[in-house]
C-alpha positions as MATLAB code, in Angstrom:
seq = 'XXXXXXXXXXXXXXXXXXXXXXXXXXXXXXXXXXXXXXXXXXXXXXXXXXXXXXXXXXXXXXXXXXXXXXXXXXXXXXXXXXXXXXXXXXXXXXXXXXXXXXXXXXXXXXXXXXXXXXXXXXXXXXXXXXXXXXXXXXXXXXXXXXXXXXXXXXXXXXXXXXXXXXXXXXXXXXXXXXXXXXXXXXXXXXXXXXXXXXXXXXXXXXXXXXXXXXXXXXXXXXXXXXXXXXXXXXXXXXXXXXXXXXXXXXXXXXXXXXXXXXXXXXXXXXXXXXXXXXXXXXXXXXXXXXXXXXXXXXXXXXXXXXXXXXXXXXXXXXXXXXXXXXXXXXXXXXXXXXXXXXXXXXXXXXXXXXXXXXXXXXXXXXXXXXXXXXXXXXXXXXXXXXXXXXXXXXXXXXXXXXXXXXXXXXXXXXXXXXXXXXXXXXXXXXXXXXXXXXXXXXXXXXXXXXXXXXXXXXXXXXXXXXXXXXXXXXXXXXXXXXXXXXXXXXXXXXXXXXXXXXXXXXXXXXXXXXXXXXXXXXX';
ca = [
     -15.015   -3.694  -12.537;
     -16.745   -2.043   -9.741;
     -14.952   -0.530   -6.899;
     -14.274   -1.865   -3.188;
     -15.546    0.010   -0.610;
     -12.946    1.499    1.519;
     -11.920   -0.725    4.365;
     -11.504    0.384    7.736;
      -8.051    0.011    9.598;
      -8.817   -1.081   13.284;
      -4.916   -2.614   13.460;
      -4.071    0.131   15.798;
      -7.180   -1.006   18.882;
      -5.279   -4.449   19.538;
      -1.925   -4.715   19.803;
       0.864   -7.357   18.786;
       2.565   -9.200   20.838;
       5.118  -12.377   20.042;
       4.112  -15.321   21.743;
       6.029  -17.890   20.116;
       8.982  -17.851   22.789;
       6.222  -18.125   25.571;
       6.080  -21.813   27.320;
       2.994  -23.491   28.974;
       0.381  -21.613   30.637;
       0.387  -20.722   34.227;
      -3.831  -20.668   34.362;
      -5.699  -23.432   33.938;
      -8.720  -22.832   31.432;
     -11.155  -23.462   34.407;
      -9.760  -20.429   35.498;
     -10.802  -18.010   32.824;
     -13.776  -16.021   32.289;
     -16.636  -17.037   30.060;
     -17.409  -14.184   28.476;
     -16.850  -10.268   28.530;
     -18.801   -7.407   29.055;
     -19.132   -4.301   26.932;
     -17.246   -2.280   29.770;
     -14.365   -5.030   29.386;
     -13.533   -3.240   26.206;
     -12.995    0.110   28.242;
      -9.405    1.781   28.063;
      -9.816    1.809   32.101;
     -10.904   -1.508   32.724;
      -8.806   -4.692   33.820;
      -9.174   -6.826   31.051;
      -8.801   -4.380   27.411;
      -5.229   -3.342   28.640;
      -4.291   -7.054   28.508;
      -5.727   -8.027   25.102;
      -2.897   -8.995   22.197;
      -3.261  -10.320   18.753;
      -0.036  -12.812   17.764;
       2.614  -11.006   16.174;
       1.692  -12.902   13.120;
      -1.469  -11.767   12.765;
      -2.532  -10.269    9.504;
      -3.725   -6.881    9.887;
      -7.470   -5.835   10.721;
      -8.619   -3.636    8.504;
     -11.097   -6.436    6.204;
     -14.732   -4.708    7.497;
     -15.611   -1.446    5.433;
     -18.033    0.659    7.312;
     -21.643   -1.288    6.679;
     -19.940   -4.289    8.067;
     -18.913   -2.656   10.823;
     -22.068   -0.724   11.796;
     -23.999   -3.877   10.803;
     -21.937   -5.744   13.325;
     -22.185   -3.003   16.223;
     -26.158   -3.293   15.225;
     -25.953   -6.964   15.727;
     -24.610   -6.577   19.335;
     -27.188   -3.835   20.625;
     -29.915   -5.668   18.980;
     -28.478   -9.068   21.133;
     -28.528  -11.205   18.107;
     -26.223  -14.460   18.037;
     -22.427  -13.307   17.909;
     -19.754  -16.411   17.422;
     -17.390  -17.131   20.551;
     -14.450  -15.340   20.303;
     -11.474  -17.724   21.119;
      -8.541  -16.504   23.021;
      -5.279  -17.732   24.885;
      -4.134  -16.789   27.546;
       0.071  -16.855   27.944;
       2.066  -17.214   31.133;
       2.914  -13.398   31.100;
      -0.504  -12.607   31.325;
      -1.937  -11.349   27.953;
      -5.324  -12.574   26.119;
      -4.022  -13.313   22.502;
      -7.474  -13.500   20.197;
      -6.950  -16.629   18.363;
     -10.013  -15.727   16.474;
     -11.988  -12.668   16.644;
     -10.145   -9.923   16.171;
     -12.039   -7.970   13.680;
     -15.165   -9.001   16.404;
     -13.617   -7.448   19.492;
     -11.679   -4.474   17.264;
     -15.210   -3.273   15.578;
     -16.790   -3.009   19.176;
     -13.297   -1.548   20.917;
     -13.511    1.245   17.981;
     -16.955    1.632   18.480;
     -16.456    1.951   22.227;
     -13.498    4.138   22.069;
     -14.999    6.364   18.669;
     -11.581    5.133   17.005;
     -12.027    3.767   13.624;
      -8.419    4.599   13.301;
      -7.936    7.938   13.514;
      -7.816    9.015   16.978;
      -5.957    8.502   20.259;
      -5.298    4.841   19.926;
      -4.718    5.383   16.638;
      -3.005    7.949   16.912;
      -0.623    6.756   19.393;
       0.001    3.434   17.534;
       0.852    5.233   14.506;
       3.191    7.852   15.587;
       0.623   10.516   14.217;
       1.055    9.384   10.851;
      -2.685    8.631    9.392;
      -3.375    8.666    6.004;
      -5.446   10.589    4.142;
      -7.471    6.988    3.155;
      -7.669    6.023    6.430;
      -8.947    9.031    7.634;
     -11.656    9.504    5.171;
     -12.903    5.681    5.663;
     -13.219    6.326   10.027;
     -15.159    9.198    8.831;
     -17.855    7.168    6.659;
     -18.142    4.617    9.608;
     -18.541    6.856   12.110;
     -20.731    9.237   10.203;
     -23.231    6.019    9.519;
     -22.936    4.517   12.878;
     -24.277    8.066   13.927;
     -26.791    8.304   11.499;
     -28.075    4.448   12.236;
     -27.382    3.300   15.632;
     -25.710    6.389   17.384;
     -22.810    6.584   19.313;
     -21.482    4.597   22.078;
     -21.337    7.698   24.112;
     -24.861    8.331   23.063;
     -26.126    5.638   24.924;
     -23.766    6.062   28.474;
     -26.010    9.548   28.561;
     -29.226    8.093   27.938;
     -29.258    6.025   30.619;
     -29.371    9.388   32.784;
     -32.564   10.431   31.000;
     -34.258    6.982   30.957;
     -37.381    8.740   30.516;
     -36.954   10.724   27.581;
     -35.625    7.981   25.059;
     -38.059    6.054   22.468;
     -37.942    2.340   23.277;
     -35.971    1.099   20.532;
     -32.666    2.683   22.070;
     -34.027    1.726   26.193;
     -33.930   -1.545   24.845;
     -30.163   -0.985   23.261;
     -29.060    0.728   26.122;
     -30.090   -2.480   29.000;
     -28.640   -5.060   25.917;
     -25.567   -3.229   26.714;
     -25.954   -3.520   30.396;
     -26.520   -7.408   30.120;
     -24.949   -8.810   27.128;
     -21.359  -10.048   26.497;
     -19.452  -11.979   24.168;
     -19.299  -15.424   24.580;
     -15.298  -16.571   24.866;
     -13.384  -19.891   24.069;
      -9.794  -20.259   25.495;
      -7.559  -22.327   23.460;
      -5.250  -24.282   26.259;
      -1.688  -25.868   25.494;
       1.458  -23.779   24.721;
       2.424  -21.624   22.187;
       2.947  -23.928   19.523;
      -0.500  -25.162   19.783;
      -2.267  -21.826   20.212;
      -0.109  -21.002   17.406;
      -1.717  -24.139   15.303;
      -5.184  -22.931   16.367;
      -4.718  -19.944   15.084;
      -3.506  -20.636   11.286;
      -6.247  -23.891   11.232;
      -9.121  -21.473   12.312;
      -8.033  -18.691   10.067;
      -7.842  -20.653    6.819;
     -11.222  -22.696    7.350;
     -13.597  -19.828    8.592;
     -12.110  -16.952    7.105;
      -9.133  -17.149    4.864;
      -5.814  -15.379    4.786;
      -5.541  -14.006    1.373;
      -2.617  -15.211   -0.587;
      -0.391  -11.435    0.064;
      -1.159  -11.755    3.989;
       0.139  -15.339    3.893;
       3.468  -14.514    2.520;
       3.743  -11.957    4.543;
       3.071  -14.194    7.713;
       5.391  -17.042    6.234;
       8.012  -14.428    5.476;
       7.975  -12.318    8.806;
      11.274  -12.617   10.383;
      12.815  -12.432    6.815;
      14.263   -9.290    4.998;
      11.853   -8.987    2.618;
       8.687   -9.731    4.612;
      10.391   -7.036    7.544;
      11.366   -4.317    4.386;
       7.426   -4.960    2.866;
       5.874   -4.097    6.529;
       7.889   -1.365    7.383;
       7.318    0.549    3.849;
       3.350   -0.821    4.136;
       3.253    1.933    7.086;
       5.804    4.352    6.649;
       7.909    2.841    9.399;
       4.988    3.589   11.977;
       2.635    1.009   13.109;
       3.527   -2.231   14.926;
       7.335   -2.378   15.055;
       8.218   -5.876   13.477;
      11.839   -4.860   13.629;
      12.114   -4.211   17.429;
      14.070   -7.193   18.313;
      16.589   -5.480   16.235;
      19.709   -3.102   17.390;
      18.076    0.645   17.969;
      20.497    1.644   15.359;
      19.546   -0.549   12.800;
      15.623    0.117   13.667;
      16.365    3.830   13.155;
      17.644    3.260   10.023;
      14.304    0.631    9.091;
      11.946    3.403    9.552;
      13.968    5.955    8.096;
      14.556    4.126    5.114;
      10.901    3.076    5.208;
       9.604    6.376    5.612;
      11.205    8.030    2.629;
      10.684    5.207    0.025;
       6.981    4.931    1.423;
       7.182    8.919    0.440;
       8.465    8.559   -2.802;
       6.117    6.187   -4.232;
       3.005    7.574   -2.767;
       3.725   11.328   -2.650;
       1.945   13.473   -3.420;
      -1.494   12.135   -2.397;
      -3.266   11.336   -5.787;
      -6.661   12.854   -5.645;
      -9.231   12.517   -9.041;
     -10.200   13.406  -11.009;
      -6.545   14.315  -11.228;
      -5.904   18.509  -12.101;
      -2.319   18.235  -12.027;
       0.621   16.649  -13.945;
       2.426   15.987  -10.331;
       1.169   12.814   -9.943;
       3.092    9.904   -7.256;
       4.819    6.922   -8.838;
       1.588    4.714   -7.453;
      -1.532    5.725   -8.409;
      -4.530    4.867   -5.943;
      -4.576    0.949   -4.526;
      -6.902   -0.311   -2.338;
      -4.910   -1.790    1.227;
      -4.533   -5.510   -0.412;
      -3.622   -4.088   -3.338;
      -0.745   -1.842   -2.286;
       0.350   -4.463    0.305;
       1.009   -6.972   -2.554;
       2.348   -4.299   -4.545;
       4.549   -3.029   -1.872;
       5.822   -6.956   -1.309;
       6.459   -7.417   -5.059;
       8.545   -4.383   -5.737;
      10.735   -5.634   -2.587;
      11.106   -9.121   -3.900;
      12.006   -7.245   -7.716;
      14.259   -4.951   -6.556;
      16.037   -7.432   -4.291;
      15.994  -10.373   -7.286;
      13.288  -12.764   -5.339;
      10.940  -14.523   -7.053;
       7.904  -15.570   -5.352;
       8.341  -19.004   -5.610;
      11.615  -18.914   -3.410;
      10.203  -16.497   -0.718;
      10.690  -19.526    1.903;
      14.350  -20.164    1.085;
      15.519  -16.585    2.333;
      17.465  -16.957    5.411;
      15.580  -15.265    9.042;
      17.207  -11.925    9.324;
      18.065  -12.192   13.197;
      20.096   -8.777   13.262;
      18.523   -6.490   10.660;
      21.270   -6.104    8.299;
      19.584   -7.752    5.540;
      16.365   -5.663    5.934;
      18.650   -2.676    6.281;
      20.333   -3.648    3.086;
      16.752   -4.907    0.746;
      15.575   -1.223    1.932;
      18.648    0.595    0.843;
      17.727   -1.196   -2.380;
      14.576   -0.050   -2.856;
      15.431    3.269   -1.969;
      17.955    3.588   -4.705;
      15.755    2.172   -7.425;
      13.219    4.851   -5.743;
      16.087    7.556   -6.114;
      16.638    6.182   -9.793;
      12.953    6.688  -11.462;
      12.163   10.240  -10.117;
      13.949   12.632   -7.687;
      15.976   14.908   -6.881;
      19.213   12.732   -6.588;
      22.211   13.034   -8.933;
      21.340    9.491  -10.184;
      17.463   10.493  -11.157;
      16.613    9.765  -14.570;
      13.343   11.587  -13.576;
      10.906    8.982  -15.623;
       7.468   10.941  -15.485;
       5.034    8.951  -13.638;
       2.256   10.473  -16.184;
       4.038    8.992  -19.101;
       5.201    5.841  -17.609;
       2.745    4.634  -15.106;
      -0.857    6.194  -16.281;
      -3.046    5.911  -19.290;
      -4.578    8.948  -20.720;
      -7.674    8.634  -18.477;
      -5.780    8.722  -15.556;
      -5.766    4.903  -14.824;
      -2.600    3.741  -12.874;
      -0.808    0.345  -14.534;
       0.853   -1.543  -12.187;
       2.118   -3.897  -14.918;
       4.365   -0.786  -16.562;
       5.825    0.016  -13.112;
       6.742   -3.286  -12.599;
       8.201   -3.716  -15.589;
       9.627   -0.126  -15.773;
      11.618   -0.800  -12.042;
      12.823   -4.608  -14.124;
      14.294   -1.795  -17.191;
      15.777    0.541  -14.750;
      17.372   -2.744  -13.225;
      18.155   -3.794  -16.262;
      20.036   -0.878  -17.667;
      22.002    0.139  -14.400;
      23.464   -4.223  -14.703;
      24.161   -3.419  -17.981;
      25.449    0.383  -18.226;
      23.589    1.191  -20.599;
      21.464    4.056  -19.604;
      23.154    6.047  -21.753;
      21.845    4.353  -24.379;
      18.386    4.975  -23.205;
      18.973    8.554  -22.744;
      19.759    8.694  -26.519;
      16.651    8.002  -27.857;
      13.839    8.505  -24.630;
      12.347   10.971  -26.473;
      10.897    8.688  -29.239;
      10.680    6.263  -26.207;
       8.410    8.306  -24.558;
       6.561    9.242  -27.454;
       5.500    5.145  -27.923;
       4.881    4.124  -24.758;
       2.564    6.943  -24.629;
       0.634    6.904  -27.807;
       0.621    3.041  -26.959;
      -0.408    2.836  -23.302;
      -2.399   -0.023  -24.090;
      -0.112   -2.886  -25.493;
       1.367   -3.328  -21.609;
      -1.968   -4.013  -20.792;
      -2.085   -6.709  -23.588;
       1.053   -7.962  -22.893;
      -0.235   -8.896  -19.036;
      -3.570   -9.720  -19.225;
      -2.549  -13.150  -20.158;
      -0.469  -13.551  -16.492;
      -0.092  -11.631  -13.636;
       1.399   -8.393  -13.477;
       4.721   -9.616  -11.504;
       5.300  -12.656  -13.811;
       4.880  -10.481  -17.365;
       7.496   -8.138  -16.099;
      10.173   -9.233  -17.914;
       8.535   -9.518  -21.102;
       7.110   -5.441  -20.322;
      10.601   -5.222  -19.662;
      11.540   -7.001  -22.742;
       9.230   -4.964  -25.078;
      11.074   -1.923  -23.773;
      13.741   -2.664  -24.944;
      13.100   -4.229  -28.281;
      11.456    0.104  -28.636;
      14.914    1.236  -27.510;
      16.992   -0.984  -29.954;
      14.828   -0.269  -32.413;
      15.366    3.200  -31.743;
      18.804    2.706  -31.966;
      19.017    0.901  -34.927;
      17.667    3.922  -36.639;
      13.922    2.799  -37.747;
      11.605    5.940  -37.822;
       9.216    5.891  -34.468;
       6.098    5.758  -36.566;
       6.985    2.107  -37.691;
       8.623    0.724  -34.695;
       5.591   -0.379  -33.313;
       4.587   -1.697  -36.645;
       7.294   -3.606  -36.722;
       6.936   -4.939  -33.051;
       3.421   -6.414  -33.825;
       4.804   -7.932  -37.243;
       7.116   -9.940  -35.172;
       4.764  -11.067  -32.979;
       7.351  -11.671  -30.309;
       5.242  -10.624  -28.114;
       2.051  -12.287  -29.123;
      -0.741  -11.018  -31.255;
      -0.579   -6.968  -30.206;
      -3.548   -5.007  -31.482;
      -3.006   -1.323  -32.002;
      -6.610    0.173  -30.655;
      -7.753    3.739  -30.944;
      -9.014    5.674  -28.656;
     -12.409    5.631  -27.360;
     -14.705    8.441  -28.748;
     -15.533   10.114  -25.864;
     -18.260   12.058  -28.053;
     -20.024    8.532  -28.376;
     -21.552    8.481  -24.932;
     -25.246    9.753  -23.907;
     -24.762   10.862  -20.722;
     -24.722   14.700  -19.979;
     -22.276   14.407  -17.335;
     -18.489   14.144  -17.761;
     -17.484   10.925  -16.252;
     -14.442   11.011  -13.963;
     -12.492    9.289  -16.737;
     -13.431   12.218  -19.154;
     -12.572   14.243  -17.073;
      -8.928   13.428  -16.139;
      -8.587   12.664  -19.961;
      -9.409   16.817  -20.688;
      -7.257   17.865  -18.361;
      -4.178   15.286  -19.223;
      -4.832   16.500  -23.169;
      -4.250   19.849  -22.677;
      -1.427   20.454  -20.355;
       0.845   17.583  -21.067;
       2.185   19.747  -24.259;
       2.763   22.250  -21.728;
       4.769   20.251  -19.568;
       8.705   21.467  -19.700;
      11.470   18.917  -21.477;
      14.451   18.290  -20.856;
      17.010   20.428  -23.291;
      19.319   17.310  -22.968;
      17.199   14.429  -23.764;
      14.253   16.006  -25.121;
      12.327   13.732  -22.437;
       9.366   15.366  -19.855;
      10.482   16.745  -16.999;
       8.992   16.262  -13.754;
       9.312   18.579  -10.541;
       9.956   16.532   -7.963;
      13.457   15.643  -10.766;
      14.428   18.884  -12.518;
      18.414   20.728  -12.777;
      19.555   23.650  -13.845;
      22.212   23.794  -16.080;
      25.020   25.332  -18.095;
      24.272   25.194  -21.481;
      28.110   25.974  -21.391;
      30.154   24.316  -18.851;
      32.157   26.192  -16.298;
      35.326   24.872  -16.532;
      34.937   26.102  -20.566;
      33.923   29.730  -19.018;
      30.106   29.342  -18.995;
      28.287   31.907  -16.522;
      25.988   31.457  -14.316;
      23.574   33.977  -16.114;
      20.239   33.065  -17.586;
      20.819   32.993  -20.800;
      23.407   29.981  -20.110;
      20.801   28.021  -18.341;
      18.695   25.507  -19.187;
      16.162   22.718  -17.460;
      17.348   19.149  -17.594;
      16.990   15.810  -15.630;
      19.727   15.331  -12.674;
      21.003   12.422  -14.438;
      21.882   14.155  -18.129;
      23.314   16.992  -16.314;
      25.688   15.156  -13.722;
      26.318   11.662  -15.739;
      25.103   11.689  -19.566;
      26.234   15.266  -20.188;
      29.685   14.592  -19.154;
];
């Protein structure tokens, strides 16, 4: 399946604003300009200071870089560009009704902010990723290299005689041109109307986006957003108390950290891989929603029958949730069972499965309602040793739904290994067994793909991470409780004999174990 190109994230060049509460507009529409200038788009001038998307808007950040250069091209050329159609409130701002993606490509253009300087910046709190930096970097890059800078042009028209005639006829487009505008009149509500008809005929809302619009003043939609961007970003929480908005984007910030961290980069060299592997922005926005909605026991379906979370407390509460679970699968808290990401949530090529994470934050769940992680923790070793040498039956097991519906039954095969396990059967026929039973429909045991087999001289990326992962995973330290890998981000050091039974605190009485069979499984 081949690869998006990186989309850029021009969120940060209009800003929200909730309109909803507004009433009827003070301006008549006869009142309002036609169209706008390139210099409207100016930090300095009158009108770009004013501009506002609804608070509801989905984020802008669907153009990759051709798109956006192509666009920019478009303009300077003078070609055809569709109206952009705004309304204006009674307090004054232009909401873009439709557009937005329009105005924000020439605005970033304008402003060399692709989402990764001062507006940027400033929106963001200074926190950019790595991602979004790299993909204002390819957009700016090719806008220099095939239509040149905004800035480019400002100086040329102080050396009118030295430029070829393709950019003298660029630079007086600029000085004549505008964007054609539409103004949507009425009130709120039917701006608001305007605004969701538009969007779903010309271009649509994707399915994630829509939730998240449905579900905005509700816990989960509030938690999804404020993890989605690390607690920076547009604040969809400010209504709330300052206290509980300190505790949003604290909470945010750290569970944001602990599934992303460290920044995956491939082909991957190291073992210290994040809990999420590499998503594109709709990708880890649905991902982010549906590990809300698990950890806080919503199912899709009943999204809309969540209560509005006027105060915060409830978002403050699905966070704390998520956090924990976070805390559970690999840290440094007492309560870690320090699950490897390598051996849970990748394949031996590196690939991240977002069905096993899924279902691995269902088993965690699972076993914590139950108490029985103990039980786990008895035979994870032969666990891990299955769902490794079998990191393709989860795979099976989803491709016949999504990955958020087959979690249970991941789940469910989980735990038919550990009772197995239990039960005593010998780890070389439990999967034998498994596929006998056909509980979980017809399971294939595949072998591996003979890397030798291919013609190419080149080591493919997926080659690659497979070398690497082959030769240092039986170097990577296990646990001298459980037998289970260790991870560093969720290692302790303990007494091989206790303390309070006169063990020292020498090294010869210490050994490397997870946090949780030291402080819970040990004692």
């Amino acid at each position: 399946m081949p690869k998006d190109n990186p989309k850029v994230s021009l969120d940060a060049l209009i800003p929200r604003e909730a309109f909803e509460v507004q009433g009827q507009q003070s301006q008549m529409i006869l009142n309002n300009i036609p169209m706008i200038q390139i210099r409207n788009l100016e930090q300095k001038d009158f009108f770009y200071p004013f501009l506002r998307k609804p608070d509801f808007q989905r984020e802008t950040n669907e153009w990759d870089a051709q798109k956006i250069c192509d666009f920019i091209e478009s303009f300077l050329n003078g070609d055809l560009i569709p109206a952009v159609i705004l309304w204006r409130s009674d307090s004054g701002y232009f909401f873009v009704i439709d557009g937005s993606h329009r105005l924000s490509a020439l605005i970033a253009w304008i402003n060399d902010d692709y989402g990764d300087k001062n507006i940027s910046n400033k929106f963001y709190d200074g926190y950019i990723t790595e991602e979004q930096k790299n993909a204002a970097q390819e957009v700016r890059k090719l806008i220099k290299d095939k239509i040149g800078s905004y800035q480019d042009y400002e100086s040329s028209t102080q050396h009118l005689d030295k430029i070829d005639q393709k950019t003298l006829e660029r630079a007086r487009n600029l000085g004549s041109l505008g964007i054609q505008l539409q103004w949507v009149g009425g009130n709120a509500s039917k701006a608001a109307d305007s605004f969701f008809n538009i969007n779903q005929k010309a271009a649509p809302i994707s399915p994630t986006e829509m939730r998240l619009l449905k579900a905005r003043n509700k816990p989960n939609g509030v938690a999804a957003r404020a993890i989605m961007r690390s607690g920076n970003g547009h604040k969809y929480w400010s209504e709330f108390s300052q206290d509980k908005q300190d505790k949003i984007e604290k909470l945010a910030q750290e569970i944001h950290q602990l599934l992303f961290e460290p920044k995956l980069k491939n082909p991957i060299k190291t073992t210290d891989v994040p809990m999420v592997g590499n998503l594109s922005t709709s990708q880890k926005n649905e991902f982010i929603l549906e590990f809300v909605n698990i950890v806080n026991n919503i199912e899709a379906e009943n999204e809309l029958d969540l209560n509005d979370d006027p105060t915060g407390e409830n978002t403050v509460k699905f966070l704390t949730n998520c956090q924990k679970l976070a805390q559970r699968i690999n840290t440094n808290d007492p309560s870690s069972l320090g699950l490897h990401p390598l051996i849970y949530f990748y394949t031996h090529d590196s690939r991240y499965r977002v069905g096993s994470f899924y279902g691995v934050v269902s088993l965690v769940l699972h076993l914590g309602k139950n108490k029985s992680y103990d039980k786990f923790i008895k035979c994870r070793k032969d666990f891990e040793f299955l769902i490794w040498q079998h990191d393709d039956v989860v795979p099976q097991i989803v491709s016949k739904s999504s990955a958020v519906k087959a979690r249970e039954k991941v789940k469910d095969f989980y735990l038919t290994i550990v009772e197995k396990l239990t039960q005593g059967v010998d780890r070389k026929n439990v999967m034998k067994e498994i596929i006998a039973e056909k509980t979980f429909g017809s399971l294939k045991i595949k072998s591996r793909v003979n890397t030798n087999e291919t013609q190419s001289k080149t080591f493919s990326r997926e080659t690659k991470a497979a070398a690497f992962i082959r030769d240092a995973l039986p170097k990577v330290q296990r646990c001298k409780i459980c037998g289970g890998y260790l991870h560093s981000h969720s290692i302790s050091i303990d007494h091989k004999t206790r303390k309070e039974d006169g063990g020292l605190g020498n090294l010869d009485n210490a050994q490397l174990t997870h946090l949780y069979c030291n402080t819970t499984f040990k004692n």
